[in-house]
C-alpha positions as CSV (number, residue, x, y, z in Angstrom):
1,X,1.8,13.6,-16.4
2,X,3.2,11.0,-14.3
3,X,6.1,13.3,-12.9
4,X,3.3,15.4,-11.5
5,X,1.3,12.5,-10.6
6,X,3.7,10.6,-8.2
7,X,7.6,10.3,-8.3
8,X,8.3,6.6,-8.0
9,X,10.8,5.6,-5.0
10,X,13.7,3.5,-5.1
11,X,12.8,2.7,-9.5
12,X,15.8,1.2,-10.5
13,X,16.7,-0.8,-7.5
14,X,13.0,-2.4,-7.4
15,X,12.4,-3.1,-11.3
16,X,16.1,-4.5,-10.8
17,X,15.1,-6.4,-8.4
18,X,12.5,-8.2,-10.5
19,X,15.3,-9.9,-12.8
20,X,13.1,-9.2,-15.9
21,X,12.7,-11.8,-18.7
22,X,12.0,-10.0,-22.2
23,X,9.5,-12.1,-22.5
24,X,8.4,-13.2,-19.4
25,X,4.6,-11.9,-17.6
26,X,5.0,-9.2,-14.4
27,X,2.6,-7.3,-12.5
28,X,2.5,-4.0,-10.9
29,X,0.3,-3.8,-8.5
30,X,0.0,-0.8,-7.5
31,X,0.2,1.5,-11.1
32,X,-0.6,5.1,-9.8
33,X,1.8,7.3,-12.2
34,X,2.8,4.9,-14.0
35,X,6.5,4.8,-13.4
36,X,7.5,1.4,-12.3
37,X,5.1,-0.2,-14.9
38,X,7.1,2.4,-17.7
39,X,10.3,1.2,-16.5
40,X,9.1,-2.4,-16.5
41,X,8.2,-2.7,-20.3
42,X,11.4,-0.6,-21.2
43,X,12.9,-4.0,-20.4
44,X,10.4,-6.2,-21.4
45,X,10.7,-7.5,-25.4
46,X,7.9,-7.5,-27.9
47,X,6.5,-10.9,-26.4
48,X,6.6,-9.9,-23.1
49,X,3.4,-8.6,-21.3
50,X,2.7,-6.0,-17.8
51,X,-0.2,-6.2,-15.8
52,X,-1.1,-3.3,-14.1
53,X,-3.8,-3.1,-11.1
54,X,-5.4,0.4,-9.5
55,X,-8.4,0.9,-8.0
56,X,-8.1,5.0,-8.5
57,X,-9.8,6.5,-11.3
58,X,-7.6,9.0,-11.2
59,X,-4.4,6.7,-12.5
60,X,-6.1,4.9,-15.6
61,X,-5.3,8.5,-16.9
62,X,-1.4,7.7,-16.6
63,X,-2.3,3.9,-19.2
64,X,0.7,4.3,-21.2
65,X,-0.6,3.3,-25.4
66,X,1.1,0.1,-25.5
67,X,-0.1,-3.6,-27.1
68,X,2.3,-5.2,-24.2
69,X,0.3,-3.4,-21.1
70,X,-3.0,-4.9,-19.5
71,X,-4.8,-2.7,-16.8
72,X,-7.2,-4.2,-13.9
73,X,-9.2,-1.9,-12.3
74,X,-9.0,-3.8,-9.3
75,X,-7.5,-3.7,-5.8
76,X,-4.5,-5.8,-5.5
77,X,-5.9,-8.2,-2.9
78,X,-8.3,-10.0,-5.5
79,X,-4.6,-10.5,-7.6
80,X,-5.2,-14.2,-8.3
81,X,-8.6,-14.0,-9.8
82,X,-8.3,-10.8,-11.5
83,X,-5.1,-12.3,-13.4
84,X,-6.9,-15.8,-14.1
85,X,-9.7,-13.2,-16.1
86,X,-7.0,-12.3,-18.4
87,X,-5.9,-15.4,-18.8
88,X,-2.7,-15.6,-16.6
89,X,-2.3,-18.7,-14.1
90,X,1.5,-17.5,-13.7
91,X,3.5,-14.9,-13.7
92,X,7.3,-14.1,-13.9
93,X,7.5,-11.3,-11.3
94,X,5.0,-8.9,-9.1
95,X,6.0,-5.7,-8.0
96,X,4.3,-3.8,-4.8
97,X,4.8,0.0,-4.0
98,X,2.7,0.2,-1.3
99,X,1.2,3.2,0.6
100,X,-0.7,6.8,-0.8
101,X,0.5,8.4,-4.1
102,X,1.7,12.1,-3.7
103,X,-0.9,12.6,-6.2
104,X,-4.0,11.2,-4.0
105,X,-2.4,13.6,-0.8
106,X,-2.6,16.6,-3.1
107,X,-6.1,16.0,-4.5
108,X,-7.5,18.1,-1.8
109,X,-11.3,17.1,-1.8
110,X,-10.1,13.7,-1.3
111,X,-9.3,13.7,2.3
112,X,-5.8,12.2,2.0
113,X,-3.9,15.8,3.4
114,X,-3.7,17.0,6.7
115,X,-3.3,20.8,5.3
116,X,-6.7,21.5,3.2
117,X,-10.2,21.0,3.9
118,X,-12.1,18.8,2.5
119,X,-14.8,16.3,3.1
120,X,-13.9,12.8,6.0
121,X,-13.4,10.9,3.0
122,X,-10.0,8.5,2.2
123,X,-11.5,6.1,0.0
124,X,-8.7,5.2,-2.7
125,X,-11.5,3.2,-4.5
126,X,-14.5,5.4,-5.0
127,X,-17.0,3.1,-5.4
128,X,-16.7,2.1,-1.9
129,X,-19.3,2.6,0.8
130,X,-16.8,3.2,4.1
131,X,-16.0,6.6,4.5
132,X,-13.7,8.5,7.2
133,X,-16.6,10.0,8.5
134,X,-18.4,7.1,8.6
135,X,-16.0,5.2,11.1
136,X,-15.3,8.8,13.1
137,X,-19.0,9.0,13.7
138,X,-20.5,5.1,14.0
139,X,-17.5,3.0,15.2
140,X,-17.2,2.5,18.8
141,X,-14.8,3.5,21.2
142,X,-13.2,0.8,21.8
143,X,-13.2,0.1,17.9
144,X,-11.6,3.6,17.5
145,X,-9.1,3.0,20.6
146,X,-7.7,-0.2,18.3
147,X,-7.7,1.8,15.1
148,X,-5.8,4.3,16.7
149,X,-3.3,2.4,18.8
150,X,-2.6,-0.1,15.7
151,X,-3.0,1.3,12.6
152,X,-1.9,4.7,13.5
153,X,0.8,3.9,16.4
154,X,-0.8,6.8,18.1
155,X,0.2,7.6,22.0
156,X,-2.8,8.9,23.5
157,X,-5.3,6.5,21.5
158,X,-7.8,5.7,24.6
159,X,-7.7,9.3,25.3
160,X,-8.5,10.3,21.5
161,X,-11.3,7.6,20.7
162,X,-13.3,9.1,24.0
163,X,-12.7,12.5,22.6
164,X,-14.1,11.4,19.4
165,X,-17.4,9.4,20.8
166,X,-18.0,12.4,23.1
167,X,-17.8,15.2,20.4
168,X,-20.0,13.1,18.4
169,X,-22.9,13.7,20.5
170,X,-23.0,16.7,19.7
171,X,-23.0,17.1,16.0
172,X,-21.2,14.3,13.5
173,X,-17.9,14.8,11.9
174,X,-18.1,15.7,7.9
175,X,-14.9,17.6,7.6
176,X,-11.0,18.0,8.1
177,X,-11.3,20.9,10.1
178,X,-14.4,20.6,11.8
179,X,-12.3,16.9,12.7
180,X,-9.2,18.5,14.1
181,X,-10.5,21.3,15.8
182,X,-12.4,18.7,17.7
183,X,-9.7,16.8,18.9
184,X,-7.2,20.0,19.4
185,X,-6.8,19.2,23.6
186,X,-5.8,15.6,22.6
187,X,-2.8,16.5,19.9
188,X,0.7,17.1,21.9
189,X,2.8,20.4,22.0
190,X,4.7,21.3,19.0
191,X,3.8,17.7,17.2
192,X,0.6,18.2,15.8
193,X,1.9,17.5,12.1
194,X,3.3,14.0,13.2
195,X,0.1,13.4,15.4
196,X,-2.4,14.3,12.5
197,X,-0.3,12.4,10.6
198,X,-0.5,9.2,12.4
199,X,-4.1,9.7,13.3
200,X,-5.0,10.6,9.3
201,X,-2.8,7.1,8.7
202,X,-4.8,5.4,10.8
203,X,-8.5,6.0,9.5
204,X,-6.8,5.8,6.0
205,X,-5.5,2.1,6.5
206,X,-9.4,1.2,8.2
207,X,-11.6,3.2,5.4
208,X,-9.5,0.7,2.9
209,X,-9.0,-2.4,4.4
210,X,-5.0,-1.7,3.5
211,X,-3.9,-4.3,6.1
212,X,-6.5,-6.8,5.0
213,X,-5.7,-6.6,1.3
214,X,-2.0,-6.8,1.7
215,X,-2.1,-9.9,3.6
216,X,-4.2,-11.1,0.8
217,X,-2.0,-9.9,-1.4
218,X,1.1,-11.7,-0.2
219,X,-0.9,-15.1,0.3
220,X,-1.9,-14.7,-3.7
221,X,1.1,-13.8,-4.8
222,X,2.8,-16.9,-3.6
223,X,0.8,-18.7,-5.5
224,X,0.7,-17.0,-8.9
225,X,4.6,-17.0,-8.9
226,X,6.1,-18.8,-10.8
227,X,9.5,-21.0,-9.5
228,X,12.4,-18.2,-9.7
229,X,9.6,-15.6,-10.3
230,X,10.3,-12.5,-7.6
231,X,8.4,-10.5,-5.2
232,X,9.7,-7.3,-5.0
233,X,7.9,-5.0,-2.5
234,X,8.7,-1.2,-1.2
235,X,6.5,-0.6,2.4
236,X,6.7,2.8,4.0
237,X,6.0,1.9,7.7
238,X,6.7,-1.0,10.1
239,X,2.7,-1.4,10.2
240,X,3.6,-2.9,6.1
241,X,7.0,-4.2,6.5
242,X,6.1,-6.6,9.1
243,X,3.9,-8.9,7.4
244,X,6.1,-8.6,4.3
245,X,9.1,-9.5,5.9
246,X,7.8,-12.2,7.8
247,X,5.6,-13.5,4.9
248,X,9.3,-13.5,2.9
249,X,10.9,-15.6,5.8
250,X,8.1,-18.3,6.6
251,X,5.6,-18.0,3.9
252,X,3.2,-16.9,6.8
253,X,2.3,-13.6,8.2
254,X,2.0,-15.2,11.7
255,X,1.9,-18.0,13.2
256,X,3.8,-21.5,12.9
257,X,5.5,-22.1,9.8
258,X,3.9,-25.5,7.9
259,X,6.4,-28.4,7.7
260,X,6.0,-31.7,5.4
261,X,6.1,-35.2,6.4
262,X,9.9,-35.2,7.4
263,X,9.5,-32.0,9.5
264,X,11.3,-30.3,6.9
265,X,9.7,-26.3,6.9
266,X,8.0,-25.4,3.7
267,X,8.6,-21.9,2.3
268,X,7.5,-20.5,-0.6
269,X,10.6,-17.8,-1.5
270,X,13.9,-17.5,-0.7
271,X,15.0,-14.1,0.4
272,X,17.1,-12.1,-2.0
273,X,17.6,-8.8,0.8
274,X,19.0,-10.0,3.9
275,X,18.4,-6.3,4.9
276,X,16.1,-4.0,3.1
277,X,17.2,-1.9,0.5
278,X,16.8,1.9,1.1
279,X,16.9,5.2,-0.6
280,X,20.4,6.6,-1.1
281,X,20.6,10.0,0.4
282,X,20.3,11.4,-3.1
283,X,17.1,10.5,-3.7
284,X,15.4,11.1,-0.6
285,X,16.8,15.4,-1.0
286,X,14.8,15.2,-4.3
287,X,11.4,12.8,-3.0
288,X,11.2,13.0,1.1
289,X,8.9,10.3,0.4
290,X,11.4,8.1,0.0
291,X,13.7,8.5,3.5
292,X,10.9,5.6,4.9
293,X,11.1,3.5,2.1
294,X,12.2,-0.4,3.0
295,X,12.4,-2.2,-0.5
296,X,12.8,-5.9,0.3
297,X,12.8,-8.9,-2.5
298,X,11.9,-12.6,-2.2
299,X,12.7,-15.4,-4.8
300,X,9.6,-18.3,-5.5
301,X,11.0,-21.5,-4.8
């Protein structure tokens, strides 16, 4: 199932990078097909234990039958307190693969994929109220414009948040097509896979708070880490591998980084990959996903 489900990027060098105990504690928080978290207790002895987080109903069907492996369905944002529920206060190593499963892109009716038609939707966590549509047809346009220009890195953002507001008027947005037929005049030449693309990326990262959660994420995980416990995280685009880099580096996603009494700085990790780790040429002919893949690790102090 998990084959089918979502081929995991850069496996060895990530769970290699967690420096696994046999019997230490490590997360995965992002499970989807299971293959980190497989590879993960392969190593792990009979006193070791995996957590596992996903919010997707659609990956508790990958749970692998095994007394070692704990699942949360829970986003990885709410890491700390979902852990302390099962009785964790530290862990020995948290592992991130961060961005959409090829599974969720090929589930048509769930909005993910440029290519069918299906309903605005994007929600990874279905019990959510936020949909696609629901920002294409009640955000403003200025709201759109930053959505747009950040989260999606998209050229002509002004240009395409007026389009949006204006088409509106006429009759809401409730699918793909109806979408992109709407916004045709604003998507370049020749480039509307890698325009769709971005613009798909950007409502995707706003319908589930992805930038939100991560930094919430990173801020948690610095805290359940043990000392020598690794962060190992693989982000697809710069939008992710910003805040992860910089939160390795300072221990802050921006901003000034704290310093005690004796002005000495106080970070939480050491960093382990001077330069991110990326997919050999190999494994990027076998999963394109992997050619953007940036796999960086981080040591608790």
């Amino acid at each position: 199932m998990e084959h089918n489900y979502h081929v995991p990027v850069l496996l060895a060098e990530s769970v290699d990078g967690l420096n696994i105990r046999p019997d230490g504690i490590y997360v995965d928080v992002t499970f989807g097909g299971g293959g980190h978290s497989r590879e993960i207790l392969k190593r792990l002895g009979p006193a070791g234990k995996l957590v596992a987080f996903d919010q997707d109903p659609d990956a508790q069907r990958n749970r692998p039958d095994d007394p070692r492996f704990i699942f949360v369905d829970q986003n990885f944002g709410f890491l700390k307190n979902s852990l302390r529920l099962k009785g964790f206060k530290q862990v020995d190593g948290i592992l991130a693969d961060l961005g959409v499963s090829s599974h969720q892109f090929d589930e048509a009716e769930r909005g993910f994929s440029i290519r069918a038609n299906a309903a605005l939707d994007m929600r990874m966590d279905q019990q959510r109220d936020l949909t696609a549509a629901h920002v294409l047809n009640t955000y403003s346009e200025e709201s759109l414009h930053k959505i747009f220009g950040i989260y999606g890195e998209v050229k002509n953002a002004r240009t395409l948040a007026r389009t949006v507001v204006t088409c509106r008027l006429t009759a809401p947005f409730t699918d793909i097509d109806g979408f992109k037929s709407a916004i045709a005049a604003c998507i370049p030449k020749g480039k509307a896979h890698k325009y769709l693309a971005q613009v798909f990326q950007a409502l995707r990262i706003e319908v589930n708070a992805e930038m939100q959660m991560l930094e919430q994420f990173l801020e948690q995980a610095a805290e359940v880490l043990r000392p020598g416990g690794r962060l190992v995280v693989i982000s697809y685009h710069s939008l992710e591998d910003r805040p992860v880099k910089n939160f390795m580096a300072r221990g802050k996603i921006r901003g000034e980084v704290e310093k005690d009494f004796f002005g000495n700085q106080q970070k939480p990790f050491k960093v382990i990959t001077r330069n991110p780790v990326e997919a050999a040429e190999a494994e990027v002919t076998v999963n394109n996903r992997a050619r953007s893949a940036k796999l960086r690790i981080a040591e608790k102090i």
